[in-house]
Backbone as ProteinMPNN parsed JSONL, in Angstrom:
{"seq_chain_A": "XXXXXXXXXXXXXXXXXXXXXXXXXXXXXXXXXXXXXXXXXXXXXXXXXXXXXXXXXXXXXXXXXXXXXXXXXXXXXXXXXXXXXXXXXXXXXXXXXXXXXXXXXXXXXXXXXXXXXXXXXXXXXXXXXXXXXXXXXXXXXXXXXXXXXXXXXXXXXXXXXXXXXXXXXXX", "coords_chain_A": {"N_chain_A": [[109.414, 245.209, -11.337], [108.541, 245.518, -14.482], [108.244, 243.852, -17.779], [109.947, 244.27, -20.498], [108.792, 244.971, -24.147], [109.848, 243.829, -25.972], [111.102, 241.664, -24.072], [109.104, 240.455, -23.261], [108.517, 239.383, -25.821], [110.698, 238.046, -26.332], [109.79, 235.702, -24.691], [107.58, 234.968, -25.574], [108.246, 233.454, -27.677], [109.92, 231.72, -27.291], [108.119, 229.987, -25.677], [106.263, 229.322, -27.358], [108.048, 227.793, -29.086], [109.051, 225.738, -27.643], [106.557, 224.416, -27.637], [106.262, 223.58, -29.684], [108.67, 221.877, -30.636], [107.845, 219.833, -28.6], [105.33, 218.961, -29.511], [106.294, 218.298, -32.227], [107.651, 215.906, -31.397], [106.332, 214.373, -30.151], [104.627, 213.391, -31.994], [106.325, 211.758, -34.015], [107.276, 209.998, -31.869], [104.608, 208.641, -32.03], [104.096, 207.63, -34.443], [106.32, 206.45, -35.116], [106.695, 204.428, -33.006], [107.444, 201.268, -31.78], [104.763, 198.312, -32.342], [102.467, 197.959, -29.774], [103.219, 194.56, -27.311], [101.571, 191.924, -28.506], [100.649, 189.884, -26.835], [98.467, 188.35, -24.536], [96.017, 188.326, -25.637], [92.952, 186.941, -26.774], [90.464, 184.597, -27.62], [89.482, 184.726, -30.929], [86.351, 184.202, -32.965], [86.171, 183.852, -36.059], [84.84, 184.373, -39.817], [83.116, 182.02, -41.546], [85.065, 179.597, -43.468], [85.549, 179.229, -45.989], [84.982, 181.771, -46.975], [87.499, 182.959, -47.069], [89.275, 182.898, -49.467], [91.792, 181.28, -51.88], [95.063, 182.685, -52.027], [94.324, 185.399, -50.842], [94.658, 187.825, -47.927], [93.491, 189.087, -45.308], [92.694, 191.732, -43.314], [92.776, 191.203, -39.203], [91.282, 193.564, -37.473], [90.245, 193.547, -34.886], [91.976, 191.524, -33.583], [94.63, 192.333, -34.55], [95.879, 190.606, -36.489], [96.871, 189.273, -39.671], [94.548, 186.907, -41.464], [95.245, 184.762, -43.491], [95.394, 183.098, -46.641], [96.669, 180.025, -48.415], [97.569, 177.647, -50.455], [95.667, 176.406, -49.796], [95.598, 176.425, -46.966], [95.113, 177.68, -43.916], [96.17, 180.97, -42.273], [97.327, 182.58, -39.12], [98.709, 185.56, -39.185], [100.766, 187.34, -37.244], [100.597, 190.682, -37.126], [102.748, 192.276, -36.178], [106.169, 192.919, -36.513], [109.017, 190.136, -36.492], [111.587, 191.456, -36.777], [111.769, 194.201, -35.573], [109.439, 195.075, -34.559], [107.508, 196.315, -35.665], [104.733, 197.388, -37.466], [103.397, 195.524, -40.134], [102.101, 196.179, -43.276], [100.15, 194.591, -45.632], [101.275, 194.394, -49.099], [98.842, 195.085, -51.481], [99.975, 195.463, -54.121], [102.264, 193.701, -55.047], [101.923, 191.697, -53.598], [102.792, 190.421, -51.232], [104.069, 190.484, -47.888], [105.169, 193.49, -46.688], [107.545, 195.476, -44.374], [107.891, 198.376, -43.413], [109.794, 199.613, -41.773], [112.498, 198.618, -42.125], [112.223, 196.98, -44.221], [111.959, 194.339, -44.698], [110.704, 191.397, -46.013], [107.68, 189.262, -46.623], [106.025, 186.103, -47.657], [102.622, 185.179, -48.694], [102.66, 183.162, -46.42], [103.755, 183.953, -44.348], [106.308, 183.167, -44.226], [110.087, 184.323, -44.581], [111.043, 186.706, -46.98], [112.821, 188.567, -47.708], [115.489, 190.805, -46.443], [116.404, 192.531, -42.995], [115.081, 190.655, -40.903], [114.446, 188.158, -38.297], [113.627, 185.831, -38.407], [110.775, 184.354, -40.264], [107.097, 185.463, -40.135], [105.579, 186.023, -36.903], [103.358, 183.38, -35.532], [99.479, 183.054, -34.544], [97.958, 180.173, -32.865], [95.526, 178.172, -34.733], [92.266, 177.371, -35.439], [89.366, 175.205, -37.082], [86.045, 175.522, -36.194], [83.141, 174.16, -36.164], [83.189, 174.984, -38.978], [83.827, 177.244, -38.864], [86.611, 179.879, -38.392], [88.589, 180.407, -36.282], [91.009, 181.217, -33.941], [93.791, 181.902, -31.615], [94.878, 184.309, -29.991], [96.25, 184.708, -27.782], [97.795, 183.363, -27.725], [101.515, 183.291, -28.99], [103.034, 181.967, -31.627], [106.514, 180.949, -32.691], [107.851, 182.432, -36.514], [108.386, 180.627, -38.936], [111.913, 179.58, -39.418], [114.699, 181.209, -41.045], [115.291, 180.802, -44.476], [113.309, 178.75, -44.911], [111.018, 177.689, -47.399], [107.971, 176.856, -48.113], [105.885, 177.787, -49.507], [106.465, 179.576, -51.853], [107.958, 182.477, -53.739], [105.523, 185.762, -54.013], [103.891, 186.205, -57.27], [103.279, 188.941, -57.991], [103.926, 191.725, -59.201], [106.018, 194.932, -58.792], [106.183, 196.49, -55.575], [105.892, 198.108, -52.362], [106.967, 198.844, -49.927], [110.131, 200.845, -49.638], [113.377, 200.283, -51.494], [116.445, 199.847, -51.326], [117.347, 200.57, -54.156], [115.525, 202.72, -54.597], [115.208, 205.133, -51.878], [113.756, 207.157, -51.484], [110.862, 206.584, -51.888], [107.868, 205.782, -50.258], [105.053, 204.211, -49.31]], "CA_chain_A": [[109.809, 245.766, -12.586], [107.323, 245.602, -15.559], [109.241, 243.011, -18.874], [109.781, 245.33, -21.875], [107.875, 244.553, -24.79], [111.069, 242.741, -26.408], [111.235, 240.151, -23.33], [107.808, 239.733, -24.182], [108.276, 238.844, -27.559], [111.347, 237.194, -26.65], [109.707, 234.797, -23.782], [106.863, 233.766, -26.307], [108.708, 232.938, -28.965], [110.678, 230.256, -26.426], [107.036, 229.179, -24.912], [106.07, 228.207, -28.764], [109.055, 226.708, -29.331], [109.011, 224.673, -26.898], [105.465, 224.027, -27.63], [106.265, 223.445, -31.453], [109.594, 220.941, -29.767], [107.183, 219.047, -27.536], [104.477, 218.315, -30.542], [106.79, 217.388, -33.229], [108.463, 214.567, -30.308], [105.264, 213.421, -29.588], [104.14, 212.463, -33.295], [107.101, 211.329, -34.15], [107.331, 208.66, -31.107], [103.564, 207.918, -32.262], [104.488, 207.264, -35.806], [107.727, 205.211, -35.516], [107.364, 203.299, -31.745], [106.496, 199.797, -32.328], [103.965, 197.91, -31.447], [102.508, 197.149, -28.379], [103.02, 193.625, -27.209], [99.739, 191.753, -28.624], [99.985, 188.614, -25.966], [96.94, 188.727, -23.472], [94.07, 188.461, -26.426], [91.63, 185.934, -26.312], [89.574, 183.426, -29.031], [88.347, 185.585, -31.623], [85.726, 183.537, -33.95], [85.812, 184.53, -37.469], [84.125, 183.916, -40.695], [83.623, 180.753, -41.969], [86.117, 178.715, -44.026], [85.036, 179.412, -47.484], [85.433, 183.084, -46.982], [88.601, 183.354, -46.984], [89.916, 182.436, -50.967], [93.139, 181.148, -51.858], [95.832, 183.964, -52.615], [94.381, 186.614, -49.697], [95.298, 188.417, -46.721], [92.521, 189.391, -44.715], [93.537, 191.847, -41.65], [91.42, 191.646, -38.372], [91.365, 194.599, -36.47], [90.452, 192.995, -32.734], [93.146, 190.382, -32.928], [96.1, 192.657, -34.816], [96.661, 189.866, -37.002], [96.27, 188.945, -41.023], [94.408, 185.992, -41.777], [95.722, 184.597, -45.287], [95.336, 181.401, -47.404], [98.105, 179.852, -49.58], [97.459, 176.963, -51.06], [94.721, 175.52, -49.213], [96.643, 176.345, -45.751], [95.119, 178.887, -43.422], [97.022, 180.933, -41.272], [96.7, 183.566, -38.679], [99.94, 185.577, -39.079], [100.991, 188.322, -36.286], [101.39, 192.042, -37.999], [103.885, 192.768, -35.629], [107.579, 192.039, -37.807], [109.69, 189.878, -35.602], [112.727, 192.084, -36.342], [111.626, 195.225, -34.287], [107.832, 195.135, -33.671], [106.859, 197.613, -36.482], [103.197, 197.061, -37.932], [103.91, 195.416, -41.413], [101.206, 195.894, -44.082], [100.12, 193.612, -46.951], [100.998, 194.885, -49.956], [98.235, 194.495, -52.689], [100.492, 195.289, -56.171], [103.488, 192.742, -54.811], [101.016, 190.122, -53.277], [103.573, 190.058, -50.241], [103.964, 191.502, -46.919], [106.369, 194.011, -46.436], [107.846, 196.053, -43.288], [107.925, 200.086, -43.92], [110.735, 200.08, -41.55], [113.441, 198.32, -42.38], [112.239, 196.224, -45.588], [111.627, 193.229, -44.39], [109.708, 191.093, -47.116], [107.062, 187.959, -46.648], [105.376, 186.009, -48.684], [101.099, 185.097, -47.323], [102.543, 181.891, -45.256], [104.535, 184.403, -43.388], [108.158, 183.279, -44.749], [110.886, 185.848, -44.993], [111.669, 186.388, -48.375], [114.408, 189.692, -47.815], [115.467, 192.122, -45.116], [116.719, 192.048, -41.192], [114.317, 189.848, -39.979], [115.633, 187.029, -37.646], [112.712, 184.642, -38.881], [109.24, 184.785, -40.615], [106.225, 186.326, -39.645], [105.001, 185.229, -35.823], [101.721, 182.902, -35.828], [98.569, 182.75, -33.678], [97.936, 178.846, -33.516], [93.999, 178.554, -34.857], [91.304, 175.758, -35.672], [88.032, 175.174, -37.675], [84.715, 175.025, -35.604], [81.683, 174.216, -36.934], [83.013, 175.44, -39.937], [84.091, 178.3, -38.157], [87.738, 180.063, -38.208], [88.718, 180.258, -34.307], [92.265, 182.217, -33.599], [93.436, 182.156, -30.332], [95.295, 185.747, -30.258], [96.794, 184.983, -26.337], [99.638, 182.717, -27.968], [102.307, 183.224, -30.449], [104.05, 180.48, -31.948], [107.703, 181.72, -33.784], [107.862, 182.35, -37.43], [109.161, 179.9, -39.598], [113.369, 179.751, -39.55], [115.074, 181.846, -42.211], [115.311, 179.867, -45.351], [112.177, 177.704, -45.465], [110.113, 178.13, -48.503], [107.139, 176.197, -48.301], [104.825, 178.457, -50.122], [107.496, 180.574, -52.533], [107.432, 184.204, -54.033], [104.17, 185.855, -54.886], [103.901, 186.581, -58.629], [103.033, 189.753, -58.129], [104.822, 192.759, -59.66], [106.057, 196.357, -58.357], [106.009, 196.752, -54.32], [104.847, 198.627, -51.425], [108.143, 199.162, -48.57], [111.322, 201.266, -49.972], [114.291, 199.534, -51.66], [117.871, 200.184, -51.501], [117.023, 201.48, -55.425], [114.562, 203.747, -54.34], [114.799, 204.746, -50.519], [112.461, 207.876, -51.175], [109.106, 206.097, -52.02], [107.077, 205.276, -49.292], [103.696, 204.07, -49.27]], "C_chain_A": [[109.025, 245.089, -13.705], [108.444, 244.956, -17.087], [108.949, 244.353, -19.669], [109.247, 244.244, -22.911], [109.184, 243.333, -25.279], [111.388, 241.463, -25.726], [110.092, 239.111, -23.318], [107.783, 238.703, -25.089], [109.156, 237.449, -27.17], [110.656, 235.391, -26.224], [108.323, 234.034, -24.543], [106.842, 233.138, -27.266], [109.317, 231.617, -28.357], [109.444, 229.134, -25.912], [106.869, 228.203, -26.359], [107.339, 227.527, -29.345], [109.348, 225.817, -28.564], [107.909, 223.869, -26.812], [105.903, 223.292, -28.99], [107.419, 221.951, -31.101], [108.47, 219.712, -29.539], [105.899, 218.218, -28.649], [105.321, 217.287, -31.669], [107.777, 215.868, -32.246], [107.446, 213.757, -30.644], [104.693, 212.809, -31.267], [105.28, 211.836, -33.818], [107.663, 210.252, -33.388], [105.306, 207.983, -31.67], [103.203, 207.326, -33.747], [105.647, 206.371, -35.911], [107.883, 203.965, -34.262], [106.748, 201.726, -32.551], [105.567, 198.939, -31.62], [103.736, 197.154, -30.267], [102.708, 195.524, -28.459], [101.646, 193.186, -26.999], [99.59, 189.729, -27.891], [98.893, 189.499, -24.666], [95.875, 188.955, -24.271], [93.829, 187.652, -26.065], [91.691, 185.662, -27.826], [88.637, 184.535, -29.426], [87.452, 184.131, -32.534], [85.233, 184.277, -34.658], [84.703, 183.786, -38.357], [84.038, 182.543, -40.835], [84.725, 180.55, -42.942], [86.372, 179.436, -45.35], [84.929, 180.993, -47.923], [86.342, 183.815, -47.421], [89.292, 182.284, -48.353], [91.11, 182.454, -51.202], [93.708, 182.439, -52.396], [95.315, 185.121, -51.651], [94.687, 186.448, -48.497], [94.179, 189.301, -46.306], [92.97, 190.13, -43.424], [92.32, 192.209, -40.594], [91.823, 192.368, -37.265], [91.85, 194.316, -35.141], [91.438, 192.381, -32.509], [95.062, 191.375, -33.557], [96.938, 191.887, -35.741], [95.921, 190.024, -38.757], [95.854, 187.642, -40.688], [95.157, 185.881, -43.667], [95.484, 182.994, -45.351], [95.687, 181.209, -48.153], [98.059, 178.246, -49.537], [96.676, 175.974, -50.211], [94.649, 176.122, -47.77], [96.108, 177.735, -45.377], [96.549, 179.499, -42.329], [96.817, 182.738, -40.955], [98.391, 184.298, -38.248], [99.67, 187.246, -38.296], [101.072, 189.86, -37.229], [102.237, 192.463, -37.21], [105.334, 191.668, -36.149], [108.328, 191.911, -36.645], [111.015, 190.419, -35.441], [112.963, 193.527, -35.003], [110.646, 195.931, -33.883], [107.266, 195.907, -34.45], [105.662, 196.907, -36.894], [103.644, 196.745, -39.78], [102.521, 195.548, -42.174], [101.178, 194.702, -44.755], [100.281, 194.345, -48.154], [100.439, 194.338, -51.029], [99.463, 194.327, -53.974], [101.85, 194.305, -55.954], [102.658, 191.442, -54.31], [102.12, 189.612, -51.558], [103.509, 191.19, -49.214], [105.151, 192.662, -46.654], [106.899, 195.352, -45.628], [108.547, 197.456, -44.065], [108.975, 200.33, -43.182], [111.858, 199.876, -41.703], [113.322, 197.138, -43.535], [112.093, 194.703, -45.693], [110.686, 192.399, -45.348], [108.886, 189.372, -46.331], [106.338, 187.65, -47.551], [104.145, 185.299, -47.827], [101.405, 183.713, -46.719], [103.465, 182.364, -44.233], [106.004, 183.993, -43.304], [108.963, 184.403, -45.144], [111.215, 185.041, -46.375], [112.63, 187.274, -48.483], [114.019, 190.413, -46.835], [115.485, 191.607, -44.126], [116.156, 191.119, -40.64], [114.866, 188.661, -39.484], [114.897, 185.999, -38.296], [111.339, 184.981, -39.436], [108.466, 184.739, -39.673], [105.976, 185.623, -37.945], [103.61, 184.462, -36.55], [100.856, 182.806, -34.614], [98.062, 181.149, -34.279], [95.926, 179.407, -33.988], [93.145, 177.72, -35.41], [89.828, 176.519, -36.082], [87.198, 174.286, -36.557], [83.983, 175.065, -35.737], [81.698, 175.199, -37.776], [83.668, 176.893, -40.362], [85.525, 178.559, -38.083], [87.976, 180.602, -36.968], [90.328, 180.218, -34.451], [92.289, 182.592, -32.111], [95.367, 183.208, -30.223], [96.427, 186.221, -28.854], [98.363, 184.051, -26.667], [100.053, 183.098, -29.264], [103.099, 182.291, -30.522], [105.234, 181.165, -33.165], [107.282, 181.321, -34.87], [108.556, 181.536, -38.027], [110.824, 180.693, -39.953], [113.825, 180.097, -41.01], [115.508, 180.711, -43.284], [114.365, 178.938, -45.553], [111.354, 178.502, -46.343], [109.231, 177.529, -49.161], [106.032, 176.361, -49.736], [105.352, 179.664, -51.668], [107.398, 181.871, -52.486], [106.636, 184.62, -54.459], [104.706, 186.559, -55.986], [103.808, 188.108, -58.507], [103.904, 191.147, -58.616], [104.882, 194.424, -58.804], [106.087, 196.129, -56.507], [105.675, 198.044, -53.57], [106.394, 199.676, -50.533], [109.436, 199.794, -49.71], [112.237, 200.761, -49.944], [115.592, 200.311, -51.332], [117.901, 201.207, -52.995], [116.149, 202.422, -55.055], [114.423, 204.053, -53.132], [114.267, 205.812, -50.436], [110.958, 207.492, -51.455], [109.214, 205.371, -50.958], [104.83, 205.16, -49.86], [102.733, 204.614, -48.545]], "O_chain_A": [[108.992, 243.861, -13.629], [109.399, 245.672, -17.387], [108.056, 245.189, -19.528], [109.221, 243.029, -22.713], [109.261, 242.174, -24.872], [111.79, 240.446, -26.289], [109.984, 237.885, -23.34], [107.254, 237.592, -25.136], [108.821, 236.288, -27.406], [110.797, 234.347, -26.861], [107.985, 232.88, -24.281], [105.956, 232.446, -27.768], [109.181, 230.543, -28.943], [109.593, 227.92, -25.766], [107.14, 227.016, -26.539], [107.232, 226.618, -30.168], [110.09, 224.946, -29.018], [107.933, 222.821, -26.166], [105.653, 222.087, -28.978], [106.883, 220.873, -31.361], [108.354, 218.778, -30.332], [105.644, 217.02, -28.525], [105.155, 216.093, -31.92], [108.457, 215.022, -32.826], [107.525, 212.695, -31.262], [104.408, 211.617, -31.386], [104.763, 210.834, -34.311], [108.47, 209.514, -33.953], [105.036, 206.789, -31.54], [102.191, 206.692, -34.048], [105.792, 205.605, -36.864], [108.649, 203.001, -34.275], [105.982, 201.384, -33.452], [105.589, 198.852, -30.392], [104.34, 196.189, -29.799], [102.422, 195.021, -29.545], [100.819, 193.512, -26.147], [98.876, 188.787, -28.234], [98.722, 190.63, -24.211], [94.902, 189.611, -23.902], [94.3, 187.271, -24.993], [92.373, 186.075, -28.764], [87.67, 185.073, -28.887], [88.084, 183.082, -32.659], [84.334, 185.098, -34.473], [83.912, 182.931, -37.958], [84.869, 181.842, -40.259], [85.35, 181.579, -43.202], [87.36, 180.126, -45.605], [84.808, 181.339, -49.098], [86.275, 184.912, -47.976], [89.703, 181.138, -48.175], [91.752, 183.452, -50.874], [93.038, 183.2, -53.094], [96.131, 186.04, -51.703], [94.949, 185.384, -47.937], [93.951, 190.285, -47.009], [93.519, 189.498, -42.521], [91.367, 192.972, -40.75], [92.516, 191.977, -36.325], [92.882, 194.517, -34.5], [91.979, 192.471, -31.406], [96.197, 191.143, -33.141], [98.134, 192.088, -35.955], [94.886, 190.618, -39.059], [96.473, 187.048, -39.806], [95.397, 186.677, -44.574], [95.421, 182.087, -44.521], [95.378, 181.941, -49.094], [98.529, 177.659, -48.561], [97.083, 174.833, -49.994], [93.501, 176.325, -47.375], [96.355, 178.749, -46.03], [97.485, 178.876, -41.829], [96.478, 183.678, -41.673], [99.125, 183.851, -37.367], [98.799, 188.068, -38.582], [101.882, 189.814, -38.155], [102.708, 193.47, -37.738], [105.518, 190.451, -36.178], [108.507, 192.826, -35.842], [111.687, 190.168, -34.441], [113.764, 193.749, -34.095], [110.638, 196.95, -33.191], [106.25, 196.384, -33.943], [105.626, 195.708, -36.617], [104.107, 197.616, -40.516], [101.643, 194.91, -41.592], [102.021, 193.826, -44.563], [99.318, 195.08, -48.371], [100.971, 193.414, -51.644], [99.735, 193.292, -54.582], [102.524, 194.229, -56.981], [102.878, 190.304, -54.726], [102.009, 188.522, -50.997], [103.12, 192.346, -49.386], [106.22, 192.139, -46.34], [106.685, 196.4, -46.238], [109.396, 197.528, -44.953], [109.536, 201.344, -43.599], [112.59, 200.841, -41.482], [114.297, 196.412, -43.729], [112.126, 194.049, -46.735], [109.604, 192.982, -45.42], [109.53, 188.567, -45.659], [105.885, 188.493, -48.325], [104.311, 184.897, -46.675], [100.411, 183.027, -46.479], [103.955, 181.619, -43.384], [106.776, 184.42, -42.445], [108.591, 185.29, -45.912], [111.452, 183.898, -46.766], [113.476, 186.998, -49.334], [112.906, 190.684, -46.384], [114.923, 190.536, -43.898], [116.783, 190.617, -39.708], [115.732, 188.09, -40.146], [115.612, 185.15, -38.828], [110.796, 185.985, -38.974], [108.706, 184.229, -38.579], [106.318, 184.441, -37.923], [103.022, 184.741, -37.595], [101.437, 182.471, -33.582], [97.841, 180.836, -35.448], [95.309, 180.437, -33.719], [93.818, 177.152, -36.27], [89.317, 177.594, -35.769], [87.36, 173.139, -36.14], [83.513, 176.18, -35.51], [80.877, 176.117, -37.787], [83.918, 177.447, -41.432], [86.1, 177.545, -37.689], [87.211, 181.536, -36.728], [90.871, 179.272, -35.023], [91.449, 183.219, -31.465], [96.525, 182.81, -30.353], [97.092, 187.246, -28.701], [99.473, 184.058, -26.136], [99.394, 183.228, -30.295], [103.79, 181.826, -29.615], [104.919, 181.719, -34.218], [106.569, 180.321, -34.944], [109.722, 181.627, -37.642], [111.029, 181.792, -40.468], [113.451, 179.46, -41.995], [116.085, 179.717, -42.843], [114.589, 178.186, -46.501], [111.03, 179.676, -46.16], [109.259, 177.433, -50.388], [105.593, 175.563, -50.563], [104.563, 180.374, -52.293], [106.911, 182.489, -51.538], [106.458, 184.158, -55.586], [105.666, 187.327, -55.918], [104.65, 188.557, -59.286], [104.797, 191.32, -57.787], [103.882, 194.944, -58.31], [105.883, 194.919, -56.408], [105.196, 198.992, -54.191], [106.637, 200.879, -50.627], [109.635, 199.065, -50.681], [112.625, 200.442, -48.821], [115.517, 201.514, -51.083], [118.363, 202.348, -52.99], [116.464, 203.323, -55.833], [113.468, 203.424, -52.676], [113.999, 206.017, -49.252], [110.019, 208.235, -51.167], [110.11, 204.598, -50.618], [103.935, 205.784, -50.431], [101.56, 204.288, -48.732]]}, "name": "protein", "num_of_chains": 1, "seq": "XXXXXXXXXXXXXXXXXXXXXXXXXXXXXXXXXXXXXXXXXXXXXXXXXXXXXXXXXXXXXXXXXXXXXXXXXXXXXXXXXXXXXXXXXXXXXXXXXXXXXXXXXXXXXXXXXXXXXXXXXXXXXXXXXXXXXXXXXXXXXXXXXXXXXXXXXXXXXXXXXXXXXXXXXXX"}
């Protein structure tokens, strides 16, 4: 027996919807999962020393991490936010880091400054060689315990991650 045109219609209106289903899943787990676990790198060797100027946040691709320097004091801080693995930016117009998913705030020595997080940022330990910044990307060492505030709040004005006052702006 031969479909009428109507079962037709009906049976490809269900195929693309199930097609249309099956797309919006899939960007939607590739937009919100969190990130992979980044143990098993290796020794990247970066720039030299003098490169890297007090007050920035430098992010390096291969390793997944920011470099930053705060008050002399390098440091090779994880972008994965120890509350639930999301990819945190840096935000330039706040001068701090801050997690797009649940608000999480740091300031560039990787201290929480607000939001869920159990502790500041993870760190890759990392040493000067011949001058040379050398990050070894296969260990993480925990983020400094909630409440230390070695390095304080950056000056910076306005932010990046969605407040409680505003929870439709996104960056």
């Amino acid at each position: 027996m031969d479909p009428t045109r109507r079962e037709l219609l009906q049976a490809g209106w269900k195929v693309g919807g199930g097609m249309l289903a099956v797309a919006a899943g899939w960007t939607t787990w590739e937009a919100l999962r969190p990130l992979a676990d980044t143990s098993g790198g290796g020794v990247l060797q970066l720039q030299p020393v003098e490169q890297y100027t007090d007050g920035s946040a430098t992010f390096v691709r291969e390793g997944r991490f920011y470099l930053t320097r705060v008050q002399g004091e390098l440091f090779a801080l994880s972008q994965k936010c120890p509350h639930l693995g999301c990819a945190v930016p840096f935000c330039e117009a706040s001068g701090r880091f801050e997690c797009p998913c649940h608000g999480s705030m740091y300031n560039l020595g990787g201290e929480h400054l607000a939001g869920p997080a159990p502790r500041g940022m993870d760190r890759h330990p990392l040493q000067i060689v011949d001058g040379r910044v050398v990050v070894n990307t296969a260990v993480i060492e925990q983020g400094a315990a909630l409440g230390s505030r070695r390095f304080g709040a950056p000056t910076g004005t306005g932010g990046c991650a969605p407040t409680d006052a505003e929870p439709e702006r996104r960056a």
